[in-house]
N, C-alpha and C positions, 0 to 999 in steps of 0.2 A: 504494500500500500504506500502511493506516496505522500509525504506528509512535507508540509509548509512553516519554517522557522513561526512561531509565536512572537520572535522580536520582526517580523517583517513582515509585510503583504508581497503578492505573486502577482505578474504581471499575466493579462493572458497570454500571452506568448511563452513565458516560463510556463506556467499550470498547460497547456498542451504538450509541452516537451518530457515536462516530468510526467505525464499519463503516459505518452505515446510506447508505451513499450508495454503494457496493460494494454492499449487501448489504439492500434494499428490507426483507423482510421478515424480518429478523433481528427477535429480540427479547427482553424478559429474559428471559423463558420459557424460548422456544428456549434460550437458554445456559447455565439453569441446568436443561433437560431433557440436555444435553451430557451437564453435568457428570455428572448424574444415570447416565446411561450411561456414565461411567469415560472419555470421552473428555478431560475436561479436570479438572485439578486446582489449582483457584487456592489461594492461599492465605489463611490466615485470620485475621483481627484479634482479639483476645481476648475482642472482644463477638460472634465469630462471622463478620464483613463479610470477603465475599468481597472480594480483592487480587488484580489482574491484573498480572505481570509483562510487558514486552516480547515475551518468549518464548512466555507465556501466548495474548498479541494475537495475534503467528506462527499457531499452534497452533489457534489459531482460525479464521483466514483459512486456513489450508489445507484444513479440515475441513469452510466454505461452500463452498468453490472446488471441492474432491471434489465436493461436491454439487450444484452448481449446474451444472457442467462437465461432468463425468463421468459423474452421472447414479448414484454408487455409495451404494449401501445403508452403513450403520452400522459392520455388520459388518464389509464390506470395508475402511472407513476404517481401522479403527480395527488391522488387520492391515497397512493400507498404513503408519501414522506407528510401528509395530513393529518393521517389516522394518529388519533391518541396514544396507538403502543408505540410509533414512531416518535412524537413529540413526546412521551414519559423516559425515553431512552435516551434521547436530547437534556432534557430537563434535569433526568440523574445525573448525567455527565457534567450539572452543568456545579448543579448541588454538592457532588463529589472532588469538581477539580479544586486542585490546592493553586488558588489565582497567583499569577505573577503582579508584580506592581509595575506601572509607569506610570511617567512623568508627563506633564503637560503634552510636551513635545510628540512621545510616544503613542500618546493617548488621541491627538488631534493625527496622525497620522494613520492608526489603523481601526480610527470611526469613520475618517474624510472627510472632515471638520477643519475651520479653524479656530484659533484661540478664540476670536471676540464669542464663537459661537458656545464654546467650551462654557465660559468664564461665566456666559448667560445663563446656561443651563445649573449652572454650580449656584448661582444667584438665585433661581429659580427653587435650589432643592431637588436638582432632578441630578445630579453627580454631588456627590460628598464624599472626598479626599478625604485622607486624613495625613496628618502633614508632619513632617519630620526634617526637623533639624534647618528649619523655613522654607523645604521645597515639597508639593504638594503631591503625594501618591495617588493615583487609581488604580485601579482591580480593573482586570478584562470584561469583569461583569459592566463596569463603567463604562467601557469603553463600547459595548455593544448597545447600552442605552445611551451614548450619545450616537451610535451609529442610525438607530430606529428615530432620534429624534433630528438627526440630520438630515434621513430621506426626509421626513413629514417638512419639514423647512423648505423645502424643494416644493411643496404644496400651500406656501405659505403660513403656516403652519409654525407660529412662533413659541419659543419656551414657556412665554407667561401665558398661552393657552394651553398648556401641558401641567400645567397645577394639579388641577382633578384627576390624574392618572396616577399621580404623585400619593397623591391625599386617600385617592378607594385603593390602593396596594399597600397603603399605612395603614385603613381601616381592616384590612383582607388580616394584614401579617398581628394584628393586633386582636383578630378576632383569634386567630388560630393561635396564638399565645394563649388567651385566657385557656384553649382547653388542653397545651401540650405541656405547656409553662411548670405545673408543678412534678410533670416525669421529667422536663427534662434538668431541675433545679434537683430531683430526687439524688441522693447518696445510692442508691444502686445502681451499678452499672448497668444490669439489665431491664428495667425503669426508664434508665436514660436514652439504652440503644432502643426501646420500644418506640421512647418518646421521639426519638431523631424519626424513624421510619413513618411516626404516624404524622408529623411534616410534613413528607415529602408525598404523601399519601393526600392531605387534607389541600394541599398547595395545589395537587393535578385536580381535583376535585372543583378548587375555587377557582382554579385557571377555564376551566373547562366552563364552567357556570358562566362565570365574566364574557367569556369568548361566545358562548351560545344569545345570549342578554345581547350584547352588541350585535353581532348580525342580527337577530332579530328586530331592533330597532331601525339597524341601515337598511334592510331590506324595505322595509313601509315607505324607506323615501322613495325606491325603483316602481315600487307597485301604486302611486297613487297619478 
């Protein structure tokens, strides 16, 4: 499997070079025909240059591997990396990884972002550092929600309308506190490791409620 430095993004040129020996006839084509079909969403440099994250490469090798393997049409794909056991496998990986930190710099480079938009969002409440020795750390988790609120910016789509997202994931995480909060404060280790599981369990649950909730409302707007 090829895999994409976490200190870098992949050009599409590099991310076909690194497939092509998995994947013969991969090509920039093919992957900007992908994208083109909503299957993949890289990110973008401010002159436009598509950015492949780590995640992106994944996303991509599973979507030849459907194909090449399975023999499944587009559609189906693209309903398979949808489906809930696909985004709970995402979601563990995400709750399990031990984050790296970066820097300003680091962080406006592998969202595709720049600072002013950074510093807005940090303003905002939607990125919180925490800061060492006066220079200011993010987690990758950071980095990917200034990534979501970089495309949305693209849509006009500013920080101080991103409050409310901010505010019902403070409500979400503080509701599932009151019921995990005292397993996971428990002196038994096995208490504790119940309480971590029933997390990650309660999260896909209110992930999934929030996610249902929202389309259902976007849709009223196509159907009237």
């Amino acid at each position: 499997m090829a895999t994409a430095s976490k200190a870098r993004l992949l050009t599409i040129g590099t991310v076909c070079s690194m497939l092509k020996d998995d994947f013969p006839d991969i090509s920039i084509s093919k992957i900007r025909y992908l994208e083109d079909q909503g299957l993949l969403a890289p990110r973008r440099t401010q002159g436009g240059y598509r950015l492949f994250s780590e995640e992106d490469l994944e996303r991509l090798e599973t979507i030849l591997r459907l194909q090449r393997d399975e023999f499944l049409p587009l559609r189906v794909i693209r309903q398979e990396l949808a489906s809930p056991a696909s985004r709970e496998r995402k979601r563990r990986r995400s709750l399990d990884a031990d984050d790296g930190e970066l820097d300003l710099t680091e962080l406006c480079e592998r969202a595709g972002i720049d600072q002013r938009l950074a510093r807005e969002l940090e303003d905002y409440g939607l990125l919180t550092p925490r800061t060492e020795a006066g220079e200011k750390r993010f987690t990758e988790l950071d980095a990917d929600v200034a990534q979501a609120c970089g495309q949305l910016a693209h849509y006009g789509i500013a920080p101080r309308h991103l409050r409310s997202f901010r505010t019902a994931a403070d409500r979400e995480a503080g509701l599932i506190e009151q019921v995990v909060g005292p397993a996971l404060r428990s002196r038994n280790a096995e208490r504790r490791r119940t309480g971590a599981e029933d997390v990650e369990a309660l999260g896909t649950l209110a992930t999934e409620l929030s996610q249902l909730l929202s389309w259902r409302a976007l849709r009223r707007l196509t159907s009237t």
